[in-house]
C-alpha positions in Angstrom: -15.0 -27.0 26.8 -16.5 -24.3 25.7 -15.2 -21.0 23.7 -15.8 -17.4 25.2 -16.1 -14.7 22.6 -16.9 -11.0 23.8 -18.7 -8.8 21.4 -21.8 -9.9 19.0 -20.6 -7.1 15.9 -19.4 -8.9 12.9 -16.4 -10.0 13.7 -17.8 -12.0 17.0 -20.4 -13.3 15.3 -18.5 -14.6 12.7 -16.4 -16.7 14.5 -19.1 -18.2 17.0 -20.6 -19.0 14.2 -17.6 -20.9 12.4 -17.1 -22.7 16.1 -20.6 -23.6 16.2 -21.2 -25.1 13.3 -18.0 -27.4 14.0 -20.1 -28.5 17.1 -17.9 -26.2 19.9 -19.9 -24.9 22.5 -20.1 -20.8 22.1 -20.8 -18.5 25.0 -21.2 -14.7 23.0 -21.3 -11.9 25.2 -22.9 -8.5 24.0 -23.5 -5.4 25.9 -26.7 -4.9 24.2 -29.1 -3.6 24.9 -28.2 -2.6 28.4 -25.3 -0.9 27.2 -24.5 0.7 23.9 -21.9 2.7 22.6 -22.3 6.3 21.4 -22.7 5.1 17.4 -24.6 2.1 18.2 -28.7 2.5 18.2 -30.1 -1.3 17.4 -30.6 -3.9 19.7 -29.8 -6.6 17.5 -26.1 -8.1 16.3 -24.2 -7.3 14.0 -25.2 -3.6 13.9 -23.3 -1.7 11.1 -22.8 1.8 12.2 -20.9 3.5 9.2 -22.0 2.8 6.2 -24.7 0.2 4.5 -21.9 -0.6 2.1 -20.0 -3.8 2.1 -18.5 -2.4 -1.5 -18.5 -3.7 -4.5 -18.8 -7.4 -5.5 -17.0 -7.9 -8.3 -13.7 -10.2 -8.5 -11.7 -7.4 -9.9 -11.7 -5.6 -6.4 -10.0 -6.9 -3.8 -13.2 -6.8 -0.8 -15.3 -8.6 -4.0 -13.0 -11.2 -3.8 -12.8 -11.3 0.3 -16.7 -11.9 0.0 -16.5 -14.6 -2.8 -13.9 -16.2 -0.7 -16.2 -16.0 2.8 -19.4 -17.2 0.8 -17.2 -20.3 0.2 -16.4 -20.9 3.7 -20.4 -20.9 5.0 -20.4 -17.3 6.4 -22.8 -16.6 8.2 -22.2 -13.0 7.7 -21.9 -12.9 3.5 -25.3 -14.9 4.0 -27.5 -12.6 5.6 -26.2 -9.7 3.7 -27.2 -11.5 0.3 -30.4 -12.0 1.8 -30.8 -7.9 2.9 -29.3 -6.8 -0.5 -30.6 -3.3 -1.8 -29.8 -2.3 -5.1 -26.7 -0.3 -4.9 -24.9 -0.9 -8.9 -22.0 -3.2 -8.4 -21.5 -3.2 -5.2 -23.1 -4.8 -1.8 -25.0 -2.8 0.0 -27.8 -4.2 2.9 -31.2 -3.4 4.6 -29.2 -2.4 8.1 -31.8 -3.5 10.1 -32.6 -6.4 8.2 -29.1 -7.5 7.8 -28.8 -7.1 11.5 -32.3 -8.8 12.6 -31.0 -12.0 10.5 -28.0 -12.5 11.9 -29.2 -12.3 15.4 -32.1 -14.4 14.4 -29.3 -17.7 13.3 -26.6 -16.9 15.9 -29.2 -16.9 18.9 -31.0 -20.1 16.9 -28.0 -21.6 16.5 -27.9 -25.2 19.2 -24.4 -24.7 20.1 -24.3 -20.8 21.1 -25.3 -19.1 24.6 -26.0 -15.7 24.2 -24.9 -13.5 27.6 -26.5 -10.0 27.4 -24.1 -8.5 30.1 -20.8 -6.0 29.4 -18.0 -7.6 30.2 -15.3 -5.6 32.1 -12.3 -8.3 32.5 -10.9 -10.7 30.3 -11.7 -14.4 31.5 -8.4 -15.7 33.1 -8.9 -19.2 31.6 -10.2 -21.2 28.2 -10.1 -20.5 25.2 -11.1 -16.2 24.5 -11.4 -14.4 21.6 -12.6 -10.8 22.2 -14.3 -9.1 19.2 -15.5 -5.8 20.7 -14.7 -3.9 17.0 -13.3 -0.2 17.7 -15.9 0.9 20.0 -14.5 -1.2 23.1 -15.8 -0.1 26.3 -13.2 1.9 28.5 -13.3 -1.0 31.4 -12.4 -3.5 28.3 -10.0 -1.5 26.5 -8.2 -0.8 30.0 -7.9 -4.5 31.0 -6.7 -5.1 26.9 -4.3 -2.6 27.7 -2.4 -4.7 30.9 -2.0 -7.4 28.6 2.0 -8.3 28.9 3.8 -6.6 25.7 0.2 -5.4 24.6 -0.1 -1.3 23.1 -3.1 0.1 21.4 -3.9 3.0 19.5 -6.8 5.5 18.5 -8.3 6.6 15.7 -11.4 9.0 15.3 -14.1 7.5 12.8 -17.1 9.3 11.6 -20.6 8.1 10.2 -22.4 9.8 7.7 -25.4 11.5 7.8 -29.2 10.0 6.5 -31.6 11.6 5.1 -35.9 10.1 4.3 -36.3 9.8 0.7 -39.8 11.9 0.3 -37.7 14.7 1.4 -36.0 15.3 -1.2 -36.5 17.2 -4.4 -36.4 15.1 -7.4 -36.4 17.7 -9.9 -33.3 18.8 -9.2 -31.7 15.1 -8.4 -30.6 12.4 -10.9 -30.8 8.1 -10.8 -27.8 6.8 -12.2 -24.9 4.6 -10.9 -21.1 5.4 -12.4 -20.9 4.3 -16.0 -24.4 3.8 -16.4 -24.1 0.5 -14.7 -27.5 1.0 -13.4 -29.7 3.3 -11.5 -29.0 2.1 -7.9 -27.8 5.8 -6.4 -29.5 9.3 -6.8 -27.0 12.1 -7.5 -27.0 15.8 -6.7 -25.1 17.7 -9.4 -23.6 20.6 -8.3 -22.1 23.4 -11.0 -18.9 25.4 -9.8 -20.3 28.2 -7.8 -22.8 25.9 -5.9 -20.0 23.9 -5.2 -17.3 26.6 -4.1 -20.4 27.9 -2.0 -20.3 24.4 -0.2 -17.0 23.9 -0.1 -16.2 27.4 1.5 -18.9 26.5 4.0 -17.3 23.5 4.9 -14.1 25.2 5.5 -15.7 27.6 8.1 -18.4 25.5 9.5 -18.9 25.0 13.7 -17.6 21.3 14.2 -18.7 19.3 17.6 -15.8 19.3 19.9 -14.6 15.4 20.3 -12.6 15.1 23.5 -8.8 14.5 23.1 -9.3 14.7 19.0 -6.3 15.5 16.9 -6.7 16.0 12.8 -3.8 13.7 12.3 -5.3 11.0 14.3 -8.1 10.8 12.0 -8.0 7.7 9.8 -7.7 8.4 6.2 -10.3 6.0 5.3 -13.0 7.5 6.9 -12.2 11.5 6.9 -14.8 13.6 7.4 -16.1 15.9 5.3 -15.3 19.4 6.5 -11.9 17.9 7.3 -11.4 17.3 3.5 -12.5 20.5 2.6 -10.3 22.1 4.6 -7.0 20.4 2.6 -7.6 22.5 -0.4 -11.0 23.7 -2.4 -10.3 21.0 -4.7 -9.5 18.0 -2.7 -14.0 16.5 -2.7 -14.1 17.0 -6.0 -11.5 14.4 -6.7 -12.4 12.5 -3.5 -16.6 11.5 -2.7 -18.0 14.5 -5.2 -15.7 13.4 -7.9 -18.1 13.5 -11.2 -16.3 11.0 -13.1 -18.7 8.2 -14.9 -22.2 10.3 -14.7 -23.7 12.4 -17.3 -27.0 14.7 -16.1 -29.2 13.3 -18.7 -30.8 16.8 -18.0 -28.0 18.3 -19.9 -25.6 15.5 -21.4 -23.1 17.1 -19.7 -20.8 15.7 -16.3 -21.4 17.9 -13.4 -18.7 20.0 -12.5 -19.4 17.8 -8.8 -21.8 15.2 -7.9 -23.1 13.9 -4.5 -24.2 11.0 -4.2 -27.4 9.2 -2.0 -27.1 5.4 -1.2 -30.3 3.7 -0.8 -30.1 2.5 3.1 -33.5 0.2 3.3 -35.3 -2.6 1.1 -38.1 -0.1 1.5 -36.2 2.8 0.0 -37.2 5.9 2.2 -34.0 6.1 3.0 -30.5 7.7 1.7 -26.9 7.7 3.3 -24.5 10.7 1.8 -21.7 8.9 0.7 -18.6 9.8 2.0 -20.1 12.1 4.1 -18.8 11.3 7.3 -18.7 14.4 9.7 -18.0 16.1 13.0 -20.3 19.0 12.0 -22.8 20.7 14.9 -26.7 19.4 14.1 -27.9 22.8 13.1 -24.3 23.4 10.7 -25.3 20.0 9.0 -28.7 21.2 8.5 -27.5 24.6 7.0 -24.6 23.4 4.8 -25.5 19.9 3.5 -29.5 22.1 2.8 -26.8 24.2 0.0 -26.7 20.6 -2.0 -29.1 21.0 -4.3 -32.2 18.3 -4.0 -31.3 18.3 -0.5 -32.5 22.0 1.1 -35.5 20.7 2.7 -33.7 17.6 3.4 -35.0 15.5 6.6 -32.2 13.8 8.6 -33.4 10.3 10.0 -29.8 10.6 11.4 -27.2 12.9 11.9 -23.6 12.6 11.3 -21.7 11.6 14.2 -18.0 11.2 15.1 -16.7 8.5 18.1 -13.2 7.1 19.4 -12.4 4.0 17.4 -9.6 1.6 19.2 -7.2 -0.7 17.3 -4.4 -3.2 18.6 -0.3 -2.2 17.5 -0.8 -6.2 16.0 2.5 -6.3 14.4 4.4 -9.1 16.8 1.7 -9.4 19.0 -1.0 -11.1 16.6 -0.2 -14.3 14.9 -2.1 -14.7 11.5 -4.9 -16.2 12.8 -5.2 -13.4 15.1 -4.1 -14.6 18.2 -2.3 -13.5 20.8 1.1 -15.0 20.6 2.5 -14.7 24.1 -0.8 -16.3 25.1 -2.1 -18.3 22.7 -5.5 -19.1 24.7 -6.4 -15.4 23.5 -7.2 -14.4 20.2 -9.0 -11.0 18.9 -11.1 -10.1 15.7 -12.4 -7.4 13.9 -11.6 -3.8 13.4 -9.7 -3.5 16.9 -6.6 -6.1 15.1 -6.0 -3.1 12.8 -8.2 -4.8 10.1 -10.4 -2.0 8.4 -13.7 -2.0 7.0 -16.9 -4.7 7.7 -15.9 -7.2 5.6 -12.7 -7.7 6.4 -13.9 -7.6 10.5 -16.0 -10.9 9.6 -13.4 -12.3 7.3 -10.8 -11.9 10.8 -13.8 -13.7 12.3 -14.3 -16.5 10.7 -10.6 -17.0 10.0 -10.3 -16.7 13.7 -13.0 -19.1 14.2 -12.1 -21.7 12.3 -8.0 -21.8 13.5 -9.7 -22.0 17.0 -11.7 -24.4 16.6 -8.6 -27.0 15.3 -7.0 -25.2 17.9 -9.3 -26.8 20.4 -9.4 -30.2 18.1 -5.8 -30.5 18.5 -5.8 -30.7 14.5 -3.6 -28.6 12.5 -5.4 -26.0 11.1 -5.9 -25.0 7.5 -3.4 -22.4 5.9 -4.3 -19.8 3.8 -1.5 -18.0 2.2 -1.0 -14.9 0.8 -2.6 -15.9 -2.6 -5.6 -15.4 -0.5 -7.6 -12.2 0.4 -8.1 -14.1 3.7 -4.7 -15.2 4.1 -3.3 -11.7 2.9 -4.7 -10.2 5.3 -3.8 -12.0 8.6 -0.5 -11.6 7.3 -0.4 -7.8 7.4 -1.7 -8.0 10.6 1.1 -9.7 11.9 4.2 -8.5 9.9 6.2 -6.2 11.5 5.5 -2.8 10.6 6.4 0.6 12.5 3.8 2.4 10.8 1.2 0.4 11.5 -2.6 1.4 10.4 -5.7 0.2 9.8 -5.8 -1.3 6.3 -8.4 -2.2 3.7 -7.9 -5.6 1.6 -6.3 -4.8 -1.6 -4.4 -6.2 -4.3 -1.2 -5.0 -3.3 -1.4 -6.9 -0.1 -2.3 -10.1 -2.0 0.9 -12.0 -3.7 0.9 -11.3 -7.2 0.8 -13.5 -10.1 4.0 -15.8 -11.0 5.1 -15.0 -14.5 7.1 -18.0 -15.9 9.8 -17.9 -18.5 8.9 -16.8 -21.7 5.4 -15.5 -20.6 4.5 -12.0 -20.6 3.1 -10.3 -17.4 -0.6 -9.6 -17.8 -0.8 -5.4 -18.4 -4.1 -4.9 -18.1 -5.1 -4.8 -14.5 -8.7 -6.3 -14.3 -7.6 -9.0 -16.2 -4.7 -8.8 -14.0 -7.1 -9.1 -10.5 -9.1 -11.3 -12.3 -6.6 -14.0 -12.5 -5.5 -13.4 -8.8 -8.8 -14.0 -7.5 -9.7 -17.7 -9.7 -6.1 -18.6 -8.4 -7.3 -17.4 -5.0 -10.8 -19.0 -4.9 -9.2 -22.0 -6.1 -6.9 -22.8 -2.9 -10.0 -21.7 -1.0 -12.1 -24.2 -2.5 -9.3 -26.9 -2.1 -9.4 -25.6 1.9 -13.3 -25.7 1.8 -13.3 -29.4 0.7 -10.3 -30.4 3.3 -12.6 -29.3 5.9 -15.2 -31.0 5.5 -13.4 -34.2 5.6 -12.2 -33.3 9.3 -14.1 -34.3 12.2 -14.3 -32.5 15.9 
């Protein structure tokens, strides 16, 4: 018997992937490229739409550790990414396309999984289903999600960020430097505090594209675009994505009263995203406002900014934390639509998804990962009650924290502190790693 899973993004490939490589027959549906959503613009899997960021990779942040622990676990994901990686300081940031061509290139190689280029409109009403059609589920989808028995979802608007070609930009006026000289891997635009008042000011008033049935407050605060920043006070950038803090112009010696910063989007490097950047903005107002950055006023845009509907599930009760459904267990989701947020912690869902289902279908008892996990930390905030539910980010205050015996002191230093969460973390993951590969299916 085989496994149905609906959507070939991260999440979905993540967890055919997992299934496959435990011998399970995978049938993956993807739109593509009949059908693409209004972000979407690649053919190929795994497309990321946002950003070329999967953050930063040290164990002292909470997504490093999420990746550590994924590596562990043979992700097919966290292995095409370290085989697109750009420079980008301490963080993890991929050749898009790349990235994307190698995944599709070991899912659709892969013996065990049947790749169905078709939308699908209904959920299959038997077997085993996981549906992994991320935030930018097709309306016939999200409607049939939506009769689902006890089954709500929500909406969010989510915004990508604009690109711009390298050649076009002026490099006399631009410095290489990552934050605390940890490298050279972004370009910054420094910005003294009239140019940035200027741009801040033409934020405020700037023509934004009209997004049918958008809301400010349903914006998610993760991704918040630009002019909608601007508008919360003149300050607010300058603490947020053009915060200064960690570079020096080594024109002056001095740190820039704001900085903007460029992250390199190819292996080729002709290409830059504006970090944080996300917008609404009209073409021709990005063109105008984002030329008053200086380095960037002959700018070229390979890509504008755009904003879309993103969908996520009220999980709370609904999900177990393996991500599936408990009134009907035969259906499980992944990805950003369980209210996870962010591209690594879709394909973590994934392949924690992937692997449950695949005991699941064993009739083994599947591995637990507990909330000394990232993994484990994060299908539990899925599925804990909570009437405020949001998208969330992994972090370290969703993690359980560090027991502190008798007579020991607390460890006050915090990236010591996230350091010792993450070897006591990787360490039930390797203990999970090695029970796995004792099982058979």
């Amino acid at each position: 018997m085989s496994v149905t899973i609906i959507g070939a993004g991260l999440a979905g490939c993540e967890a055919a992937w997992q299934l496959a490589q435990r011998g399970i027959p995978v049938t993956l549906y993807e739109m593509k490229p009949q059908k693409k959503s209004p972000a979407h613009t690649l053919n190929t899997m795994a497309e990321l739409v946002c950003s070329n960021s999967l953050r930063s990779n040290r164990l002292s942040n909470a997504v490093g550790l999420l990746k550590e622990e994924m590596r562990r676990l043979d992700s097919v994901i966290m292995a095409a990414a370290d085989e697109n990686a750009v420079p980008a300081g301490g963080a993890l940031a991929v050749d898009r396309n790349g990235f994307s061509q190698s995944v599709d290139q070991r899912i659709r190689n892969h013996p065990n999984i049947t790749v169905v280029e078709k939308e699908v409109t209904e959920i299959p009403a038997e077997g085993e289903v996981i549906i992994a059609t991320g935030p930018l589920t097709s309306d016939a989808l999200s409607q049939a999600i939506g009769q689902l028995e006890g089954l709500s979802t929500l909406h969010f608007y989510d915004a990508a960020a604009p690109i711009v070609t390298a050649e076009s930009l002026d490099m006399t006026k631009v410095f290489r430097m990552s934050r605390y000289e940890r490298g050279d891997d972004y370009l910054n635009c420094p910005m003294n505090q009239e140019e940035y008042m200027a741009f801040c000011h033409a934020l405020q008033t700037a023509e934004t594209a009209p997004v049918h049935g958008f809301e400010e407050k349903s914006v998610f605060e993760g991704c918040m675009p630009i002019e909608s920043m601007a508008k919360r006070g003149d300050m607010v950038m300058a603490f947020g994505p053009l915060k200064p803090v960690g570079l020096k112009d080594p024109r002056t010696g001095k740190e820039p009263f704001a900085v903007v910063q460029l992250r390199c989007e190819n292996l080729a490097g002709t290409l830059y995203n504006l970090v944080g950047f996300q917008t609404r903005l009209m073409f021709p107002e990005q063109r105008r406002i984002f030329g008053m950055i200086p380095g960037l006023e002959n700018a070229e845009f390979a890509r504008y900014g755009v904003m879309h509907r993103n969908t996520f599930l009220n999980s709370p009760g609904v999900l177990d934390n393996t991500f599936r459904m408990i009134a009907q267990p035969r259906i499980a989701f992944a990805g950003q639509i369980t209210g996870v947020e962010g591209y690594v912690e879709s394909a973590a869902s994934g392949l924690l998804c992937g692997i449950a289902t695949a005991y699941r279908m064993a009739g083994k008892q599947a591995p637990v990962f507990s909330g000394k996990t990232a993994m484990g930390a994060m299908g539990r905030y899925v599925s804990t009650p909570n009437k405020r539910f949001q998208p969330m980010n992994c972090a370290f205050g969703l993690i359980d924290q560090l027991e502190v015996a008798p007579g020991q002191k607390r460890i006050r230093n915090k990236q010591l502190r996230y350091e010792a969460i993450a070897q006591r973390a990787l360490e039930e993951i390797d203990a999970i790693a090695e029970q796995m590969k004792a099982d058979t299916f």
